[in-house]
C-alpha positions in Angstrom: -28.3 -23.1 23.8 -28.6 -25.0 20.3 -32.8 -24.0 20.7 -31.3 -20.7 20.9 -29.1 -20.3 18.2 -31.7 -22.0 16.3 -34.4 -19.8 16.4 -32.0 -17.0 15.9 -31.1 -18.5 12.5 -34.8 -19.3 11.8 -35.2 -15.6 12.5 -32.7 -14.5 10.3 -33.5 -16.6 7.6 -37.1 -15.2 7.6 -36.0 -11.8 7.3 -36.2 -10.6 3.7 -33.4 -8.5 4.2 -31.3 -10.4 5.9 -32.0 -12.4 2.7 -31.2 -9.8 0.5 -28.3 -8.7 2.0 -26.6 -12.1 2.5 -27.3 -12.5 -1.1 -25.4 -9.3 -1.7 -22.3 -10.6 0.0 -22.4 -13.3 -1.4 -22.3 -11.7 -5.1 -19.2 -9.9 -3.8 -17.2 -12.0 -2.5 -17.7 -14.1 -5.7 -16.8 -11.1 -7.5 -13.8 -10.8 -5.6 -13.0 -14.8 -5.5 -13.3 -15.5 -9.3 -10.8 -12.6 -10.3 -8.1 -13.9 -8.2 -8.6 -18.0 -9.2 -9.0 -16.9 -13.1 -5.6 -14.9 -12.8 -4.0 -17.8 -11.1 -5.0 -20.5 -13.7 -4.3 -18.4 -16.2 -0.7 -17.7 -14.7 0.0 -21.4 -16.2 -0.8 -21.0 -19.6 1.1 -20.7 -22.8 0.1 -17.0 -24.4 -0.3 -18.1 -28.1 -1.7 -21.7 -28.2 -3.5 -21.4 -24.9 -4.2 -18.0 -23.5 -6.3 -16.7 -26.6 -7.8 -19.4 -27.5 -9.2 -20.7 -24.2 -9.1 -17.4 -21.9 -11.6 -19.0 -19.6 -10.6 -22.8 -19.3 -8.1 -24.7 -17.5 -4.7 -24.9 -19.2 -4.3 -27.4 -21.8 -0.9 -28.0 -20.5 0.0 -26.5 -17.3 3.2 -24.1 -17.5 4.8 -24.1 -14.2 7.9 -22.7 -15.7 6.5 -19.3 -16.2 7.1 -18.2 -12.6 10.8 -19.0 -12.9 10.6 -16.9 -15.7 8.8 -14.2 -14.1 11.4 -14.5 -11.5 14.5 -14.4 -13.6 13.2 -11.4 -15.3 12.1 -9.3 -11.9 14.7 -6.9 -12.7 15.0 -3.3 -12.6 18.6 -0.7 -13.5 19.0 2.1 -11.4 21.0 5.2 -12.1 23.3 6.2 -9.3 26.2 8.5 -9.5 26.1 8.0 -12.9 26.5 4.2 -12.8 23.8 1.8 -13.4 23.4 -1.1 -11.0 20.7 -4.1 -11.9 18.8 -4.8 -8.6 17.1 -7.9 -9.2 14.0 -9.5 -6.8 16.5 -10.4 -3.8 17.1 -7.0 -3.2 13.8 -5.8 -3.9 12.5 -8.0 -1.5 15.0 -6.9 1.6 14.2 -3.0 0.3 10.3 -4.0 0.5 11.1 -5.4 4.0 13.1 -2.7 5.3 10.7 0.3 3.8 7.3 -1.8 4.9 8.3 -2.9 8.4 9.7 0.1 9.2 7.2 2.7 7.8 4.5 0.5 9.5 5.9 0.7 13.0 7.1 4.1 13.2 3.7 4.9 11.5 1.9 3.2 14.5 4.0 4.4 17.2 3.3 8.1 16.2 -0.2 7.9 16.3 0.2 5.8 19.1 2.1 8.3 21.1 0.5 11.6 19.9 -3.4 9.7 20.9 -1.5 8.9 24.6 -0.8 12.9 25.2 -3.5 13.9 23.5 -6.0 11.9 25.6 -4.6 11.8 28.7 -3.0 15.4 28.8 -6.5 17.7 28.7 -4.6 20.7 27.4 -5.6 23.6 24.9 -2.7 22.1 22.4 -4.3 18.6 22.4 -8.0 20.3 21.6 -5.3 22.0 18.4 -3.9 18.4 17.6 -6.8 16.9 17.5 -8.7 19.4 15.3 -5.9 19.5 13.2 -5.8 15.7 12.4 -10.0 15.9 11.3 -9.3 18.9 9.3 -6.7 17.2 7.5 -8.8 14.1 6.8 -11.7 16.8 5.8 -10.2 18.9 3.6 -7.6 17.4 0.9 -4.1 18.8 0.3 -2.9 19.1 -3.2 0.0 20.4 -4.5 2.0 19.6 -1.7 4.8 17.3 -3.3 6.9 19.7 -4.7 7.7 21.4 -1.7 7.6 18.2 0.2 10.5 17.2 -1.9 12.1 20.2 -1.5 11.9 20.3 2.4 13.3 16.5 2.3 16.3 17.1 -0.3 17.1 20.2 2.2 17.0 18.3 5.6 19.4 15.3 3.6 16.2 12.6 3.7 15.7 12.4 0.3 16.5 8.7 -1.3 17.0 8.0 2.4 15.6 4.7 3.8 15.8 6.0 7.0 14.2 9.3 5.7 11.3 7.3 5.1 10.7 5.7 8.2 11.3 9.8 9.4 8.6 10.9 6.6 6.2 8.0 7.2 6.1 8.9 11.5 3.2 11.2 11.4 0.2 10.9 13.5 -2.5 11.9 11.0 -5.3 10.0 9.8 -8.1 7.3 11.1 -5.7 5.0 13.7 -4.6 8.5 15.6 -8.7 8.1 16.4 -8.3 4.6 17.0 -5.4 4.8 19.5 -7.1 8.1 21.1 -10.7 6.4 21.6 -9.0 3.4 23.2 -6.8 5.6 25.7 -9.6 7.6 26.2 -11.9 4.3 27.5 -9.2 2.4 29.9 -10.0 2.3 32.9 -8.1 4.9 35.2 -7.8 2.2 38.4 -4.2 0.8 37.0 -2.5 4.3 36.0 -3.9 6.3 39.4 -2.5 2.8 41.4 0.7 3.4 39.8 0.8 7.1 40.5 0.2 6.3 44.1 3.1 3.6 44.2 5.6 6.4 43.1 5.2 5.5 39.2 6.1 8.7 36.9 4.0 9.3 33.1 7.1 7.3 31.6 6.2 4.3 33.7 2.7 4.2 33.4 2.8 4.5 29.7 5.5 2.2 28.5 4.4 -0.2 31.7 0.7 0.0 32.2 -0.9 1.9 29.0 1.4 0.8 25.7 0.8 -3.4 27.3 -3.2 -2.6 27.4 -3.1 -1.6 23.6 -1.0 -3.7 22.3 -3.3 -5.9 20.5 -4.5 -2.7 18.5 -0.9 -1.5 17.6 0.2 -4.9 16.1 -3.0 -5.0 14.4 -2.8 -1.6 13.2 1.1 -1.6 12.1 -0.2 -5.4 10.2 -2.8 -3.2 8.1 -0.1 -0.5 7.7 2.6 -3.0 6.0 0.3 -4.2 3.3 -0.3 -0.7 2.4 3.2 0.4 2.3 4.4 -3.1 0.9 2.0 -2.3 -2.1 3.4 1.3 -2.5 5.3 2.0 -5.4 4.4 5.2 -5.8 7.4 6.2 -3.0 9.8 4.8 -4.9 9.5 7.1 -7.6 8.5 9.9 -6.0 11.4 9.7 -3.2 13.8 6.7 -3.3 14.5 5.4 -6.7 17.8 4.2 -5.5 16.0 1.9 -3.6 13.8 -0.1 -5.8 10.6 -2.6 -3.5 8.6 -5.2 -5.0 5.9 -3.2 -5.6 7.8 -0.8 -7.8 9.5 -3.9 -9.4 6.0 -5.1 -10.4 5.3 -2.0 -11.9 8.1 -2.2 -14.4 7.1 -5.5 -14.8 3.5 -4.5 -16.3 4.9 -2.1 -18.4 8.0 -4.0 -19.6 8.1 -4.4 -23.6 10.5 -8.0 -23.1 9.3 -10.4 -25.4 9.8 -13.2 -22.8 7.0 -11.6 -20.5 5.1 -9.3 -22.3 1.9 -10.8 -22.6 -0.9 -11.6 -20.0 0.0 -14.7 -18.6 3.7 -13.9 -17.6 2.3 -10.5 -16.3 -0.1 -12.6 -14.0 3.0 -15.0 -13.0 4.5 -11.8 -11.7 1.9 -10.5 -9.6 1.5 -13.7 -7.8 4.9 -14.0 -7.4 4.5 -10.6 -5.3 1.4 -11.6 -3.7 3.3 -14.6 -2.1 5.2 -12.9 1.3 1.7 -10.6 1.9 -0.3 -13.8 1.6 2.4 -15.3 4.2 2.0 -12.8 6.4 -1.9 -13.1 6.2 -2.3 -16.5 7.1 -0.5 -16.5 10.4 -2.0 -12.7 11.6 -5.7 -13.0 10.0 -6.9 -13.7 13.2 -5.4 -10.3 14.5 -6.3 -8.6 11.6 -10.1 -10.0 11.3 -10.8 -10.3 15.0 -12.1 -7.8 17.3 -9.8 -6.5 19.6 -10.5 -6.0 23.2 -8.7 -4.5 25.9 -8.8 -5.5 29.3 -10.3 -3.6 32.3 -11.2 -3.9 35.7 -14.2 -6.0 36.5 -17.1 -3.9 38.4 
């Protein structure tokens, strides 16, 4: 086995383009790498006797107390019924959780759901659905939004959190795909063996076919968080009344206080948002970096 994986490597290695293209990585993950440690280091340092003139070093004296700083001043007001409330990073943080998590799973379980019917029903409608979902990845939609807002002001979702989770449950994009190619390759022995035992669609979906994939949804609704955790663009756009992290950061940046208006206390602030996603990834990068497999029956 080691002669194996030996000559394997040996072969590798002697490949000039394995060469290449290992060199290539290499060059991008360091240009991902050094971003991220310089912004940290620079996170501790003073802006006027340290920042400018040492932009590259170590800190001459490392300031820990700019991420309390940053944390005192994570604030943003909020106009509401003509009162303005100060939401500050507590409540940012429960509004990130609430909007992520729930976005994420009702995300998944649409495009769970919709790939289920769609692959298992071979109807006419499910040949429209699935058209539908490449055309809309094809072609892009612009100009939507103001009717979009419209249609959600109308129907009472509008600065809703539960409007999101309503506006987020759509089954369009890449993981309807996903869900629809893995329905489409499990084996048929379990569901036909629970249609002869009496088992109705209900059963063998939320019993036989939902357990088979449910490495792919968590893994899928884990991709989907980060991306609506980092959204601040939804708060602006449909619930300013309930201000995430992400949106909070995005004040931040732009903020003209003297206490955090220069580039080190901007970095502070960005870590300090960084911190619950990096949480999340170090107990679910397995999930989220492995390759998923679903079992079978063996022939």
């Amino acid at each position: 086995m080691k002669k194996t994986k030996n000559r394997l490597s040996g072969r590798f290695m002697s490949n000039p383009y394995s060469i290449i293209t290992l060199v290539l990585l290499a060059i991008y993950v360091i240009s991902l790498l050094f971003p991220t440690l310089w912004g940290f280091i620079t996170s501790f340092k003073s802006n006027a006797t340290d920042y400018l003139s040492n932009t590259l070093g170590f800190p001459k004296k490392w300031k820990f107390g700019n991420y309390v700083t940053a944390f005192n001043n994570y604030m943003i007001p909020v106009f509401k019924n003509g009162q303005e409330s100060d939401y500050y990073i507590e409540s940012m943080l429960l509004f990130s959780v609430l909007y992520a998590v729930g976005s994420a799973f009702f995300s998944a379980l649409t495009c769970c759901l919709a790939a289920y019917a769609t692959s298992k029903f071979n109807y006419k409608f499910s040949k429209v659905i699935y058209s539908v979902v490449i055309l809309t990845m094809t072609l892009p939609i612009v100009g939507s939004l103001p009717s979009e807002i419209r249609t959600i002001k109308a129907l009472n979702l509008y600065d809703n959190m539960i409007g999101m989770w309503i506006l987020k449950a759509n089954f369009l994009g890449l993981y309807y795909l996903v869900f629809f190619t893995t329905f489409k390759g499990l084996p048929k022995d379990y569901s036909e063996a629970a249609y002869i035992d009496g088992a109705s669609d209900f059963t063998v979906l939320f019993k036989i076919s939902l357990p088979l994939v449910k490495n792919i949804f968590m893994t899928i609704m884990l991709i989907k968080f980060v991306e609506f955790w980092n959204d601040y663009t939804v708060n602006i756009t449909y619930m300013p009344s309930f201000p995430t992290l992400a949106y909070g950061l995005y004040d931040y940046s732009i903020s003209t206080k003297p206490q955090i208006n220069n580039t080190p206390m901007r970095l502070a602030g960005c870590f300090i948002l960084m911190i619950p996603v990096f949480t999340v990834f170090i107990f679910t990068h397995d999930r989220i970096m492995s390759n998923l497999s679903v079992g079978g029956v063996k022939e």
